[in-house]
C-alpha positions as MATLAB code, in Angstrom:
seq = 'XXXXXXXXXXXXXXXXXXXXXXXXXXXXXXXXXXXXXXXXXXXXXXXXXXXXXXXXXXXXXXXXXXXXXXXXXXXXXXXXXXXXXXXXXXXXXXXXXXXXXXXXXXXXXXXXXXXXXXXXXXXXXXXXXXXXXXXXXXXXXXXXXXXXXXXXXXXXXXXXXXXXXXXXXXXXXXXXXXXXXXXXXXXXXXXXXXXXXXXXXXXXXXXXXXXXXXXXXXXXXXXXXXXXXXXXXXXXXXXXXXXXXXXXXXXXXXXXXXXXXXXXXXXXXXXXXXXXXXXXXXXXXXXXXXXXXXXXXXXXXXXXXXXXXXXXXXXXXXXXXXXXXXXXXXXXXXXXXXXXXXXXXXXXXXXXXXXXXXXXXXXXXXXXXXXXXXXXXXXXXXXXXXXXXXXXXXXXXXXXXXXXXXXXXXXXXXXXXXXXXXXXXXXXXXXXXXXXXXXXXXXXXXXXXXXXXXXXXXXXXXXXXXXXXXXXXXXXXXXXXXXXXXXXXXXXXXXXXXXXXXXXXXXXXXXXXXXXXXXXXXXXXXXXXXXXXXXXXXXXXXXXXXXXXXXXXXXXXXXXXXXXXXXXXXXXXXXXXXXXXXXX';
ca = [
     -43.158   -7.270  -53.906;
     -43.145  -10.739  -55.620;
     -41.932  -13.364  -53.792;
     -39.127  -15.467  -55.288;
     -40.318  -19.350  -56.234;
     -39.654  -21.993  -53.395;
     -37.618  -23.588  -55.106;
     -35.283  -21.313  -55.690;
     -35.368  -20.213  -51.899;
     -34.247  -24.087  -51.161;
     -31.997  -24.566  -53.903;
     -30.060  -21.243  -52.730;
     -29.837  -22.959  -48.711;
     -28.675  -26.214  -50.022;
     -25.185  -23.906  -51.649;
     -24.385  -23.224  -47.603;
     -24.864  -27.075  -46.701;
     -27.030  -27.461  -44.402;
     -30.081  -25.672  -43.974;
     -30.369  -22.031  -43.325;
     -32.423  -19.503  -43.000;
     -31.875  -16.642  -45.367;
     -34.048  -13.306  -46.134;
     -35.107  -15.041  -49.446;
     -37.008  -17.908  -47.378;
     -38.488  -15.195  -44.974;
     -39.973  -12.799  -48.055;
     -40.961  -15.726  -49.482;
     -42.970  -17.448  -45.978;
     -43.442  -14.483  -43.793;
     -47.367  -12.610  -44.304;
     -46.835   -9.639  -45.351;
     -43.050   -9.343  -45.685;
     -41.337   -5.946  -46.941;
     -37.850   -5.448  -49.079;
     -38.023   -2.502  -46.046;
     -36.762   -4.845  -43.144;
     -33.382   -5.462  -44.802;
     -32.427   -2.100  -44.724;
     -29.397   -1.271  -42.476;
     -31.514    1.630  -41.288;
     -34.377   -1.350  -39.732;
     -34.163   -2.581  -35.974;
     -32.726   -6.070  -37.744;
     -29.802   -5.051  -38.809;
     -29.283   -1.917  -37.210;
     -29.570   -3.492  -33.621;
     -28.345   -6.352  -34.833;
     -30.829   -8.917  -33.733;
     -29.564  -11.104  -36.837;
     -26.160  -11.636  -38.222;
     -25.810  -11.824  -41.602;
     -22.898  -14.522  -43.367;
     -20.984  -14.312  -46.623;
     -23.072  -15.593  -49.354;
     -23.651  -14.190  -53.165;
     -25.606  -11.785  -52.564;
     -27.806  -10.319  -49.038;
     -31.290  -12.448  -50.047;
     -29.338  -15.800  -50.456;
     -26.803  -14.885  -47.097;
     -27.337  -17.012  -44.427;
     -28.762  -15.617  -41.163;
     -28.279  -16.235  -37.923;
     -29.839  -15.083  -34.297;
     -27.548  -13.121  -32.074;
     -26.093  -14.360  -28.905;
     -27.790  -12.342  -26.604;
     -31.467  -11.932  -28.312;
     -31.459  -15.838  -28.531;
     -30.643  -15.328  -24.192;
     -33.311  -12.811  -24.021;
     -36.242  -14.521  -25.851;
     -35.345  -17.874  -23.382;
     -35.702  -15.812  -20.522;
     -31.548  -15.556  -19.542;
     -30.866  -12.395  -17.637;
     -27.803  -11.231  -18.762;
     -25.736   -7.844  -20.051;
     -24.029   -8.023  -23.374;
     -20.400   -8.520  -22.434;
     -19.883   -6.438  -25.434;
     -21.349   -3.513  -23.198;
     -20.784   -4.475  -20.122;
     -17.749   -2.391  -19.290;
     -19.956    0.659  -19.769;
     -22.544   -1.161  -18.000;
     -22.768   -0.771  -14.071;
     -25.906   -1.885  -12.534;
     -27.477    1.211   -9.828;
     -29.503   -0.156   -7.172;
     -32.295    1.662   -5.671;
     -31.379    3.456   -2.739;
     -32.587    2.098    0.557;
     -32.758    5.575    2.367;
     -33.183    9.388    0.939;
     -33.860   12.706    2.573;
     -37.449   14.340    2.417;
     -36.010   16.752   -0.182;
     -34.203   14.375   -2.222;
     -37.553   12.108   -2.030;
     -39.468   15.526   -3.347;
     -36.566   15.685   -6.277;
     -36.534   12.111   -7.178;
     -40.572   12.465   -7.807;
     -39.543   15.250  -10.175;
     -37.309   13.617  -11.974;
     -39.741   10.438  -12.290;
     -42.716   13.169  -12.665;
     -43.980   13.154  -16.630;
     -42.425   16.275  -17.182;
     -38.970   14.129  -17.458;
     -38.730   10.327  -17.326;
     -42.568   10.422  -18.180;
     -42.087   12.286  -21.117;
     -40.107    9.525  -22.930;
     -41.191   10.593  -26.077;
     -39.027   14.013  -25.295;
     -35.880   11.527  -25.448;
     -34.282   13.941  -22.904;
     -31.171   14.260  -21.350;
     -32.018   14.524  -17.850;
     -28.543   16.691  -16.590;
     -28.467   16.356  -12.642;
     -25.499   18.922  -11.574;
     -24.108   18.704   -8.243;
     -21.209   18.339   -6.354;
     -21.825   14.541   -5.051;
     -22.093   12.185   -7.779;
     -22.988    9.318   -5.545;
     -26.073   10.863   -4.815;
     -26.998   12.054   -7.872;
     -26.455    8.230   -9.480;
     -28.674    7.599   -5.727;
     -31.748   10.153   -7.479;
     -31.617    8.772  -10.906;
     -31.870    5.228   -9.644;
     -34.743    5.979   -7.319;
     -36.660    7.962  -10.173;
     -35.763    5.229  -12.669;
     -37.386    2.721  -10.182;
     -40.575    5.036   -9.909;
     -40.991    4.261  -13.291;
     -40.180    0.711  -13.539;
     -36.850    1.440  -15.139;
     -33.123    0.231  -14.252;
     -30.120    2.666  -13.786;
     -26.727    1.978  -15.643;
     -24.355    4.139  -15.160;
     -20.651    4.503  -16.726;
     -17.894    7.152  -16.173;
     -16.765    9.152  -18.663;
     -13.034    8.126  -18.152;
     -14.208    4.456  -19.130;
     -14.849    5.427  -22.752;
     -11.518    6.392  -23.095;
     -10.681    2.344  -23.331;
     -12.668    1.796  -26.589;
     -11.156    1.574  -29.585;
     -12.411    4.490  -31.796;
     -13.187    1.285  -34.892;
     -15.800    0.074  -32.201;
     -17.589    3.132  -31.158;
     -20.447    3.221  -33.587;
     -21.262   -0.979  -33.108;
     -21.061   -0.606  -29.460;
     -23.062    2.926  -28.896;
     -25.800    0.691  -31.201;
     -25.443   -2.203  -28.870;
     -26.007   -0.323  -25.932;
     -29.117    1.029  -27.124;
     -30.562   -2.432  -27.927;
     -29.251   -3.793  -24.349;
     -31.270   -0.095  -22.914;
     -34.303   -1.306  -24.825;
     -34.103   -5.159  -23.550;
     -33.472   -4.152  -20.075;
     -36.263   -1.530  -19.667;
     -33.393    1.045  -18.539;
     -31.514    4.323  -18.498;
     -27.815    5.056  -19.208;
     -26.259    7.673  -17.102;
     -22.936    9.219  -17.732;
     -20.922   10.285  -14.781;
     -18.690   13.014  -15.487;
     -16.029   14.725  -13.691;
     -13.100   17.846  -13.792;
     -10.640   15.516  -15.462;
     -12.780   13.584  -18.093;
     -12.429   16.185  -20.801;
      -9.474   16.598  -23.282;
      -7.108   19.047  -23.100;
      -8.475   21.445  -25.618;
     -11.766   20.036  -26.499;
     -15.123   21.142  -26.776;
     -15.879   19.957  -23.460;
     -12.810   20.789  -21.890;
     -13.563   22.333  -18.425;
     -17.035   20.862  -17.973;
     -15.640   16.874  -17.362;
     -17.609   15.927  -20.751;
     -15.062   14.318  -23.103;
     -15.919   13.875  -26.860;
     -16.922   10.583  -27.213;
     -19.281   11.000  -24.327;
     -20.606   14.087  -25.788;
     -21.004   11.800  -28.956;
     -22.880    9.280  -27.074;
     -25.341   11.034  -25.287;
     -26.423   12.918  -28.473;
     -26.473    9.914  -30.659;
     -28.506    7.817  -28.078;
     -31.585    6.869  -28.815;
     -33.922    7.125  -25.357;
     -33.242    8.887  -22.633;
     -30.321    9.498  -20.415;
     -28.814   10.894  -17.314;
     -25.959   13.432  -17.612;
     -24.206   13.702  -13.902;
     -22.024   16.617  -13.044;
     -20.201   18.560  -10.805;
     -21.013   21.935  -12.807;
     -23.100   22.996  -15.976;
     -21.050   23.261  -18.589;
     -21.600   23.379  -22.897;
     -24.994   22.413  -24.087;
     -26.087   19.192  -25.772;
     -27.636   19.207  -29.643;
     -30.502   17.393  -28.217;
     -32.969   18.475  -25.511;
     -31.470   18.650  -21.619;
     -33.463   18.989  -18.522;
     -31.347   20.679  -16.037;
     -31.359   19.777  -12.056;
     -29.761   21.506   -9.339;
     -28.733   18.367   -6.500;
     -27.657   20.168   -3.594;
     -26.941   18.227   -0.667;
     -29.089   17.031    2.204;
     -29.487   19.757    5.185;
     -27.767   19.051    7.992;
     -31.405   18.303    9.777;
     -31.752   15.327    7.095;
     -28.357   14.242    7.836;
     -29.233   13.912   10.948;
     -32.195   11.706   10.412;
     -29.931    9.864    7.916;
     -27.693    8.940   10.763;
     -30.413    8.141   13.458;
     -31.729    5.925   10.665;
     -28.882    4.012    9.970;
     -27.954    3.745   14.253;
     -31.642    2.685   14.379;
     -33.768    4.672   16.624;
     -34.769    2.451   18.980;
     -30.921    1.676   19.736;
     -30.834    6.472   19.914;
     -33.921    6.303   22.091;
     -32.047    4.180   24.288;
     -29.045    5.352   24.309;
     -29.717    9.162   24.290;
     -25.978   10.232   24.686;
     -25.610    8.936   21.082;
     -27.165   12.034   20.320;
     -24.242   14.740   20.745;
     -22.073   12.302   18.656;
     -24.528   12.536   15.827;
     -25.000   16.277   16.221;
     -21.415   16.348   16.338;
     -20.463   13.525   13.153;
     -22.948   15.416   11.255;
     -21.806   18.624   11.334;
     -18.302   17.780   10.468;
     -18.588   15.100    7.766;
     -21.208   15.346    4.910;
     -22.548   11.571    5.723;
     -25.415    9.977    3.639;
     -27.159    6.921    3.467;
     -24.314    4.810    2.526;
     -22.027    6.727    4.505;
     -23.611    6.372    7.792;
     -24.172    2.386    7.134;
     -20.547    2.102    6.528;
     -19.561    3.951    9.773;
     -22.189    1.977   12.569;
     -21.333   -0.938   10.913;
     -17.400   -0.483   11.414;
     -18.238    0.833   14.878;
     -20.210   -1.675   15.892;
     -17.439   -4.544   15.277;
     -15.414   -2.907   17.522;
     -17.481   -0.969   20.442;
     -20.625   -1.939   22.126;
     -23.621    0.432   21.620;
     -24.643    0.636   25.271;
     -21.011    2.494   26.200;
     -21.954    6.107   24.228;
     -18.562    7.615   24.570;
     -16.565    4.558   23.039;
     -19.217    3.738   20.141;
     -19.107    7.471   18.770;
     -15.615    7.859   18.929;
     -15.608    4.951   16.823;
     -18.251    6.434   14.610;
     -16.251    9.561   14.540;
     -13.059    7.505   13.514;
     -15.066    5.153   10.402;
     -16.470    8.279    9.095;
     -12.983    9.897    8.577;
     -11.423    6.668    7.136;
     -14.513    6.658    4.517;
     -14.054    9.645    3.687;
      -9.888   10.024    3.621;
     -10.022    7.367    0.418;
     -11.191   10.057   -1.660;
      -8.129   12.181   -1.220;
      -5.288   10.011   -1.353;
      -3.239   10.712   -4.600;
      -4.370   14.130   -5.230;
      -2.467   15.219   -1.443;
      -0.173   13.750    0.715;
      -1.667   12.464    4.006;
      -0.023   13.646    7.091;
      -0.399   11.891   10.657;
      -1.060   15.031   13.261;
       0.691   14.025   15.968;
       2.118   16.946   17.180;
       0.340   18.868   20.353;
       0.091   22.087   22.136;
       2.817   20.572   24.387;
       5.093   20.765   21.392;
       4.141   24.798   20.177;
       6.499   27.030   20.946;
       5.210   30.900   20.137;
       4.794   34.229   21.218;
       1.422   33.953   23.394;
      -0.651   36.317   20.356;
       0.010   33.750   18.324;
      -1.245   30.976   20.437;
      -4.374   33.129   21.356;
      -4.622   33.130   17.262;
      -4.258   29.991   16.535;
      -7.177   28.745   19.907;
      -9.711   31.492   18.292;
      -8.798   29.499   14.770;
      -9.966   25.828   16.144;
     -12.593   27.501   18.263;
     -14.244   28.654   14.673;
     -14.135   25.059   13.726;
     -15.348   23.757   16.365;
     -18.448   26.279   16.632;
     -19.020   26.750   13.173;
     -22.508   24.727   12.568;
     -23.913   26.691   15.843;
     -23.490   30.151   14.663;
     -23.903   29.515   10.798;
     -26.591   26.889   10.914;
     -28.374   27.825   14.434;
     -27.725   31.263   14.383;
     -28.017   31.843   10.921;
     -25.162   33.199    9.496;
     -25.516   30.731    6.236;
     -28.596   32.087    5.399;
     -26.957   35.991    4.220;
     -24.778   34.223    2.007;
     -22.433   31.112    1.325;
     -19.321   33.385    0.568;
     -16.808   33.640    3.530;
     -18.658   30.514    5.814;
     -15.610   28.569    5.088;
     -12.161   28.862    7.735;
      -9.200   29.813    6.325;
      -6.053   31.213    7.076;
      -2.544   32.218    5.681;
       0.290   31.142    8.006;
       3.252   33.283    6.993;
       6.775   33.218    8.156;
      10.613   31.437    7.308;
      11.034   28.116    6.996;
      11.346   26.525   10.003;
       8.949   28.440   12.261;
       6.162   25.973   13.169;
       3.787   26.572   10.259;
       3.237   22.990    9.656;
       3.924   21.847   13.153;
       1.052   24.590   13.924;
      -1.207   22.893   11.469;
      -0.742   19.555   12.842;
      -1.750   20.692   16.076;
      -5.114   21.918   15.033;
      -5.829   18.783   13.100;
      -4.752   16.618   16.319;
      -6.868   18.340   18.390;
     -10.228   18.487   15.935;
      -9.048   14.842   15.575;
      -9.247   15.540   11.919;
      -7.486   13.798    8.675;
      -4.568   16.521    7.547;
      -3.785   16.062    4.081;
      -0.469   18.429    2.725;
      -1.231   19.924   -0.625;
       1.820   20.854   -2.591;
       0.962   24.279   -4.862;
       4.522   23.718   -6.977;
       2.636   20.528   -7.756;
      -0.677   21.713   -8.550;
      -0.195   24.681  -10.296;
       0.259   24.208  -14.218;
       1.578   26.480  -17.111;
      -1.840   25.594  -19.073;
      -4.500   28.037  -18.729;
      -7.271   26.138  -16.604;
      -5.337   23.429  -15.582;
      -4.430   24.857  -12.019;
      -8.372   25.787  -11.516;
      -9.084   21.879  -12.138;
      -6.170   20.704   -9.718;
      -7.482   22.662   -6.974;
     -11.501   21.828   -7.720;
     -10.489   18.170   -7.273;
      -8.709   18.683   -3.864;
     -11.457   20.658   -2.622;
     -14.676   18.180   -3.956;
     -12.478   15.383   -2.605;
     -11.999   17.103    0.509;
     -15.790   18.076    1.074;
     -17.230   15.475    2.343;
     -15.013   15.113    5.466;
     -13.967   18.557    6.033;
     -10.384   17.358    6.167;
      -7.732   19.980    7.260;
      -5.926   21.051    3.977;
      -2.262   22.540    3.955;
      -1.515   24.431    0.897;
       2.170   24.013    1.121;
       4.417   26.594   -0.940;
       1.897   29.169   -1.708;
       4.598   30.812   -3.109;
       4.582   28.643   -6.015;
       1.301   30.290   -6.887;
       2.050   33.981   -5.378;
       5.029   34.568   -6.537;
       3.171   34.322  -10.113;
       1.221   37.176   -9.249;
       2.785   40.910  -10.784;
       1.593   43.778  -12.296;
      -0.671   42.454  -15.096;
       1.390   43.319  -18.274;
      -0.006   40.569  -20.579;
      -2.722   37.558  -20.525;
      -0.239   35.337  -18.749;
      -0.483   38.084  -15.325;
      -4.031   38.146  -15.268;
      -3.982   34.708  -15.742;
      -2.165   34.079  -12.620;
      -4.435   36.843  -10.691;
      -7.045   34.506  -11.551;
      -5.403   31.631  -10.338;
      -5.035   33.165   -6.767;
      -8.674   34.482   -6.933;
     -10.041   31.121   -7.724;
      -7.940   29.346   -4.779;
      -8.908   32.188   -2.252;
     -12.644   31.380   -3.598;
     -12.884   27.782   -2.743;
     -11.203   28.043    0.956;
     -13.667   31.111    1.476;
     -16.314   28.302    0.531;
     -14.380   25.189    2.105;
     -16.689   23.865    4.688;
     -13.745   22.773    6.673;
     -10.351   24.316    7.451;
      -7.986   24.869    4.497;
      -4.282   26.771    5.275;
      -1.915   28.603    2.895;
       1.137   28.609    3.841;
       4.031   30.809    2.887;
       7.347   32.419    2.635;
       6.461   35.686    1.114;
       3.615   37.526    3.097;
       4.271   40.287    1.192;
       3.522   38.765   -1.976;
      -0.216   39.361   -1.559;
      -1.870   42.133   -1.440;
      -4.841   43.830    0.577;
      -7.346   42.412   -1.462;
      -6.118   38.986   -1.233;
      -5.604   39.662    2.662;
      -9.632   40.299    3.015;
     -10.609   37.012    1.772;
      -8.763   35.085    4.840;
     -10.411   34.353    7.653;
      -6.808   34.362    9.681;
      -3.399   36.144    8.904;
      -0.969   34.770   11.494;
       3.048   35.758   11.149;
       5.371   33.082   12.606;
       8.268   35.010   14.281;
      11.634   33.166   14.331;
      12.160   31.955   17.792;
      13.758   34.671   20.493;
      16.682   32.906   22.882;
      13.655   32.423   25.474;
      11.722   30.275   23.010;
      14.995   28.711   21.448;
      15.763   27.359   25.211;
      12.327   26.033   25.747;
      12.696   24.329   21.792;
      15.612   23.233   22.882;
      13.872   21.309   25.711;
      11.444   19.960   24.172;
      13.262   18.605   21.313;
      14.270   15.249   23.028;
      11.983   12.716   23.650;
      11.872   11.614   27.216;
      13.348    8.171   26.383;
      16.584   10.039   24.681;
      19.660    9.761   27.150;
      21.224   13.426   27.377;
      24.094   14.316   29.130;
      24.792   17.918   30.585;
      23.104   19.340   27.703;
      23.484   23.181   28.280;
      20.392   24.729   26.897;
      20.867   28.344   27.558;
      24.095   27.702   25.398;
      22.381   25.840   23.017;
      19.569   29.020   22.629;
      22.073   31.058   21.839;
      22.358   29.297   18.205;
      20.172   31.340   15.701;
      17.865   28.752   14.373;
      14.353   28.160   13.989;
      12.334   25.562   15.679;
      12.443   23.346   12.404;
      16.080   23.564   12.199;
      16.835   22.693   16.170;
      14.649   19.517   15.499;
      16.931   18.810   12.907;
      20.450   19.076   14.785;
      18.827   17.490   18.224;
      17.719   14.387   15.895;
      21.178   14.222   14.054;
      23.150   14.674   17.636;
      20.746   11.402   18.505;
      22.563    9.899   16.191;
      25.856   10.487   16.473;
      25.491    9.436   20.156;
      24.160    6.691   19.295;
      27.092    5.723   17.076;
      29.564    6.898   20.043;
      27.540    4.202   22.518;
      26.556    7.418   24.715;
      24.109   10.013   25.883;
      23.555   12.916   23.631;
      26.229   15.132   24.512;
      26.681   19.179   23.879;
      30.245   17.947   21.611;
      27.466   15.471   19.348;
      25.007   18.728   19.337;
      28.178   20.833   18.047;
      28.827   18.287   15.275;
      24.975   18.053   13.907;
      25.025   21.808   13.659;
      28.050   22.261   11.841;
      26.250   19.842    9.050;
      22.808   22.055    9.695;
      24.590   25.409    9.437;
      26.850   23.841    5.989;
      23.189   23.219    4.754;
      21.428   26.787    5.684;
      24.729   28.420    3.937;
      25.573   30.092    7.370;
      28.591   30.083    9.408;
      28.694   28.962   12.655;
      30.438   31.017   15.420;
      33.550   29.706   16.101;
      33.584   31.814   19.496;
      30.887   29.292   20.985;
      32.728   25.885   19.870;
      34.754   25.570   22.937;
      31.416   25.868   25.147;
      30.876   22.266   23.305;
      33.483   20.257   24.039;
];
């Protein structure tokens, strides 16, 4: 190519004022210059490392360096704030398990990040996306690489004009950092009716990975449609509960463990209930120790036992309603079967991690290792009290899950509700109350069309995930006889809640006042002869409370009389006038 005269190059900068540089000058100067470079196509203008203004034509344009080249070739560490929301900086990880080590050696191994010339997709599928960002980073650093990392649900807030100059931006900020993107994906990322619908891959990030140029990390809770570009695949399960052991004794320190041996049943103990890694386990001594002392064992892991559960009940709130077990065996009132039920229930919970882990249960198959149980019976009868009370005494987190809620008329939409309760769930083993199950079983029929076997599956899938629950999940409902046999199997516990006989009305009854309530003469053989359920008699003894209170007395059997006229108005039932002058 011939070079155009000098003094044309000059006369064309003097047009723009002052003096500019323009592709004209830098054919005409530069050795060995090519028409090539101002194609759209070359790294100049296609990463745009040069600007380009309005002139009369592209040679006689002026140019000018971009912002953040002119930062990197002074030495400036910075991210392009053009980028930066789909930007987030992964640290190395401080701490990882042997077998996470072994996997993050893989991953940095030259059959993937080695192999750049592969430009893979490195696809790390698991169900905790913290550690799988923790894996990438830690390979990445093997290699000399930063992790960035962006959630899918963040792409959502570009504005489709932008995508292509950003996604081209973000490659040139990869390529001056020396780093790896990673897209975080989860159940409600995708579209409703996309491509990627079901696997938490929207579009746009489907877009991005295969338009990408480099590699990059795909992180996911479960395999879903293939890439048109090449994807290594790796399983992240989590650490064993040996290695979350160490994890813990790490982060406690274990000269502070050899010195304080009783620390040791706590761990055993934290460990087996909450899925706790590095970060995790930080958190929770660090909370403990500001407010227990090390050297008292019982105190500090009590505390430990309380920061784990408050790390881990974030994750729930807004997908299920948290509820604060305060109720206790002192406040049960059942037939003694189902009180033997309901102790062999929290003894399961308790002992689980012996007889799967120790005794090795886990190791003929996942399926069935979870606890459930169905807890069937009218409204009123202590099926929620009764799950209080186990959560109280596990000194659990009880979260209520409401199925009329969850479940959805679109086909996959109630599978993706209840996956997101249960992977938020997971990693404290919080006790979950599926409230209503007959919002889901009463869908279930004699499959006549798609829309039956649809809600078969439905059931299956929910069944599924409490069989594999590593903590305690409860159905509750109205209908027992909704579900069949089949259904039936898959629970660990079937427990019927009677309504209350006079004996256990009398001894509700009783217990329904607080000890700081005045009563007066209260008559509770009369009262017990009142057909209600437990839930019901807390509602009339609380509503008598409050009528006394207006009256300036003690609760009195006429205020009781009153509060179950507006309770029996409400259940639809009549109340028998033959007992109302017993009241007064």
């Amino acid at each position: 190519m011939v070079a155009a005269p000098t003094t044309h190059v000059f006369s064309g900068l003097r047009q723009h004022g002052p003096l500019q540089p323009t592709f004209n000058l830098a054919l005409a100067r530069l050795p060995e210059a090519h028409w090539s470079a101002l194609s759209p196509e070359r790294p100049l203008r296609k990463l745009r490392l040069i600007s380009v203004g309005a002139g009369d034509s592209l040679v006689t344009s002026p140019l000018r360096i971009d912002e953040r080249i002119l930062h990197f070739l002074t030495g400036i560490a910075c991210v392009d704030e053009r980028v930066a929301p789909w930007m987030e900086r992964v640290p190395c990880p401080v701490h990882l398990s042997p077998s996470h080590l072994a996997l993050a050696a893989q991953l940095a191994g030259p059959a993937a990040l080695g192999a750049s010339h592969l430009s893979a997709v490195l696809e790390l599928v698991g169900p905790d996306v913290d550690l799988q960002r923790a894996l990438a980073a830690a390979a990445c650093a093997e290699r000399g690489l930063t992790l960035f990392a962006c959630p899918a649900y963040a792409l959502s807030a570009l504005n489709p004009g932008d995508e292509e100059s950003v996604l081209r931006l973000l490659g040139r900020e990869l390529a001056l950092q020396k780093a790896v993107w990673a897209l975080e994906t989860s159940d409600g990322d995708a579209s409703e009716g996309s491509a990627g619908a079901g696997d938490g891959l929207p579009p746009i990030g489907r877009r991005w990975l295969e338009r990408l140029a480099g590699q990059a990390f795909l992180l996911r809770r479960q395999r879903g449609a293939s890439l048109r570009r090449h994807v290594l695949s790796f399983d992240v399960p989590r650490a064993r509960p040996a290695e979350q052991r160490a994890t813990f004794v790490a982060a406690l320190g274990p000269v502070r463990v050899a010195e304080t041996p009783a620390l040791l049943p706590w761990v055993e103990q934290i460990t087996a209930q909450f899925l706790a890694g590095a970060a995790t386990a930080e958190a929770a001594v660090l909370a403990a120790e500001s407010v227990a002392s090390p050297d008292d064992a019982q105190v500090f892991g009590a505390a430990l036992w309380d920061a784990c559960r408050r790390q881990t009940r974030a994750r729930l709130e807004g997908l299920a309603q948290y509820v604060d077990p305060r109720a206790t065996w002192d406040d049960l009132v059942l037939p003694p079967a189902q009180k033997r039920a309901l102790a062999e229930l929290l003894a399961r919970v308790r002992h689980r991690t012996r007889v799967y882990e120790t005794w090795g249960f886990e190791q003929r198959s996942e399926r069935g290792l979870g606890v459930s149980a169905l807890f069937a019976g009218a409204s009123g009868t202590g099926k929620t009290m009764a799950a209080e009370v186990l959560a109280h005494a596990l000194k659990l987190d009880l979260f209520r899950v409401d199925l009329s809620q969850v479940v959805s008329k679109y086909i996959g939409e109630t599978e993706k509700n209840l996956r997101r309760v249960f992977d938020a769930a997971e990693a404290g083993g919080a006790v979950l109350l599926f409230d209503e199950a007959d919002a889901l079983f009463g869908k279930r029929s004699e499959v006549k069309d798609s829309h039956d076997r649809y809600a078969n599956v439905e059931i299956s899938y929910l069944l599924q995930r409490m069989e594999m629950y590593r903590g305690l999940a409860i159905l509750t409902t109205n209908q027992r006889a909704a579900l069949d046999t089949a259904f039936l199997r898959r629970l660990a516990f079937v427990m019927d809640f009677p309504v209350p006989d006079a004996a256990q009305r009398e001894e509700i009854w009783r217990r329904a006042f607080p000890r700081e309530t005045p009563t007066e003469n209260l008559d509770f053989a009369l009262l017990a002869r009142l057909s209600l359920a437990g839930g019901n008699i807390r509602n009339v003894a609380l509503a008598g409370a409050f009528l006394a209170a207006e009256a300036g007395s003690g609760v009195r059997m006429k205020h009781i009389w009153q509060a179950c006229e507006g309770e029996f108005r409400k259940l639809e039932r009549p109340l028998p006038s033959e007992l109302r002058p017993l009241f007064t």
